[in-house]
N, C-alpha and C positions, 0 to 999 in steps of 0.2 A: 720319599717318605714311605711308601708301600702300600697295597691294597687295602682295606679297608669295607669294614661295615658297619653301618650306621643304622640303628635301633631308635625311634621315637616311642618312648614308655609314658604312657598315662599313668598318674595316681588320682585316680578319684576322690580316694578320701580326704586331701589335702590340695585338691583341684593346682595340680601344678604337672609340668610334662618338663623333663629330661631328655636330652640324645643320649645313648649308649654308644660308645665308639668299640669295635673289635675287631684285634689282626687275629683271623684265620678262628678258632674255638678263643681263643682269651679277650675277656673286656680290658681294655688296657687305660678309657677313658668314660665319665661321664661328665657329660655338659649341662649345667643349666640351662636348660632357654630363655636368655637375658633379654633386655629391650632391645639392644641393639643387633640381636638375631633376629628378634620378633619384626623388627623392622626390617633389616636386610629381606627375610622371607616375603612379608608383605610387600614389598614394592618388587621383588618378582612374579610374588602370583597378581598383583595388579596389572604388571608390563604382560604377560603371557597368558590371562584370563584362563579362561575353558582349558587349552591346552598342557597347562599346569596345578596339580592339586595342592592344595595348600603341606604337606605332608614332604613330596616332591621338593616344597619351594624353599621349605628348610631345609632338605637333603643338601642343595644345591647350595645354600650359603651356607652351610656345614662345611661345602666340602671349599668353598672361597677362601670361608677362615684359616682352614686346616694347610691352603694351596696345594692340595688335594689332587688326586684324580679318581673321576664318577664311574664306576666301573657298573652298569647296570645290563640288565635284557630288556627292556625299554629304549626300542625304538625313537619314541619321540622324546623321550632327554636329552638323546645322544643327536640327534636334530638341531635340539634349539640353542647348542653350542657358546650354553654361558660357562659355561668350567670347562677344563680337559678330561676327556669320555673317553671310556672303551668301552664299547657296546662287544655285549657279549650275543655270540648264537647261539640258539638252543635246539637241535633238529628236530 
């Protein structure tokens, strides 16, 4: 399916939050954050406490929906091995 970047956008004015999905400079997708995201999320930042932020915890079931893989510089995502990681270096 191919790399991928996932944008959590706030709208204040209408208190509701989106994922943005985008390969490379183009938005190709936007997602609602449905119940059953909001769910998925929540019961990984439940399972992973501290270790996981709530932000994270939907990247992570974003990227489950999608069957995905988590391309971050974040060490400890690419650790806690709920999705397929490539942890990137940065010297």
């Amino acid at each position: 399916m191919g790399n991928f970047i996932i944008r959590l956008v706030k709208n204040s004015a209408v208190k509701q939050l989106k994922l943005e999905v985008y390969q490379s400079d183009t938005k190709i997708l936007t997602l609602p954050i449905d119940e059953q995201l909001t769910r998925d999320a929540g019961s990984l930042k439940c399972a992973y406490e501290s270790n996981l932020s709530l932000v994270d915890a939907y990247i992570i079931a974003i990227a489950r929906r999608l069957k995905g893989t988590l391309v971050t510089t974040d060490s400890r995502l690419a650790e806690l091995k709920v999705v397929q990681t490539k942890l990137l270096q940065i010297p």
